[in-house]
C-alpha positions in Angstrom: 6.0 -1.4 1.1 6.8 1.8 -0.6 6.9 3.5 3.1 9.7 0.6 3.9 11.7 0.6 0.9 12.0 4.4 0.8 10.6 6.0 4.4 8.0 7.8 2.7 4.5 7.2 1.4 4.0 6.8 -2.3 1.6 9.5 -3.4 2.2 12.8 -2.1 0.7 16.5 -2.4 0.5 18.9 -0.2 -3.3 18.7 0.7 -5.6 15.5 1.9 -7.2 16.3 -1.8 -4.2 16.8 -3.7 -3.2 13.2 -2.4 -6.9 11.9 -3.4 -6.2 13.6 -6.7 -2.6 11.6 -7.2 -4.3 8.0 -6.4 -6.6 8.1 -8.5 -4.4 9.6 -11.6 -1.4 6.9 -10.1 1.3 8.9 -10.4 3.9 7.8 -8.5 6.8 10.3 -9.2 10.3 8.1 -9.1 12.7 11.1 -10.2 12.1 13.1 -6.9 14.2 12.3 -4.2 14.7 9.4 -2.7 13.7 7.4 -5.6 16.3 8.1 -7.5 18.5 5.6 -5.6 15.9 2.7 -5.8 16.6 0.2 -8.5 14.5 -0.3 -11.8 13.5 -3.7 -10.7 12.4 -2.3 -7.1 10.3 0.4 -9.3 9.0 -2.0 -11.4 7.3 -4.2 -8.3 6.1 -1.2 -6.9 4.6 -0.3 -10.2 2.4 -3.4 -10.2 1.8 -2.9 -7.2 -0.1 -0.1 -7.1 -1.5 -0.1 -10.7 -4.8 2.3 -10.9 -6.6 -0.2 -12.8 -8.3 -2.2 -10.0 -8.0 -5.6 -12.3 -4.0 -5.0 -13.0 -3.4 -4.7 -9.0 -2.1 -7.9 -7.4 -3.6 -8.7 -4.1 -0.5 -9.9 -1.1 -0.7 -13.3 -2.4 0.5 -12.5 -5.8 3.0 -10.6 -4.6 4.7 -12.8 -2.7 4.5 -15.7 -5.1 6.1 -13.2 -7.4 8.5 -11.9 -5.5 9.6 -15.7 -4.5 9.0 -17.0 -8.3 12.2 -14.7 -9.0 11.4 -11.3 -9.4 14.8 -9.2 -10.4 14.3 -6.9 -7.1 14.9 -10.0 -5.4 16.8 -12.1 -6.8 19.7 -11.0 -9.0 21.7 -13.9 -10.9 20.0 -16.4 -8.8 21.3 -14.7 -5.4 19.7 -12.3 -2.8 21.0 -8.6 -3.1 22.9 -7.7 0.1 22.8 -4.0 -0.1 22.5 -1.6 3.4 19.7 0.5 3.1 20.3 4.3 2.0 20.7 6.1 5.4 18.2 8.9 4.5 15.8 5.5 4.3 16.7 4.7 7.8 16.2 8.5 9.3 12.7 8.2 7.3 11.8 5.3 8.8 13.0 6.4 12.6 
């Protein structure tokens, strides 16, 4: 999700162990670029999402049940953001 939201993968370092290293810590660092354009509520799901703790983590189920039960990234005031995506998010994704 993170690689669709932003165009790029959530853990990063520069080496295959330096990314090992990251996970298991689960650091996700949200004030480098491009996160600093994604909302709270988006960084909040993603959060969740990729908790460290095994037992915290919600499987795809849970997340879409709570992504449709209302979840602010979602669903603001009852209706569906219509934002365009950032274009850097669209040359990432290209």
């Amino acid at each position: 999700m993170c690689g669709l939201l932003v165009g790029v993968p959530p853990f990063w370092a520069e080496t295959q162990k330096g990314i090992f290293d990251v996970v298991l810590k689960g650091y996700i660092d949200f004030d480098s670029d491009p996160w600093h354009v994604i909302s709270d509520s988006a960084k909040d799901l993603i959060r969740i999402m990729l908790s460290s703790k095994p037992a915290e983590c919600l499987t795809a189920h849970e997340v879409y049940i709570y992504l449709f039960a209302g979840h602010p990234w979602i669903c603001e005031n009852g209706v569906a953001p219509d934002r365009p995506l950032d274009p850097d998010v669209l040359s990432r994704l290209k």
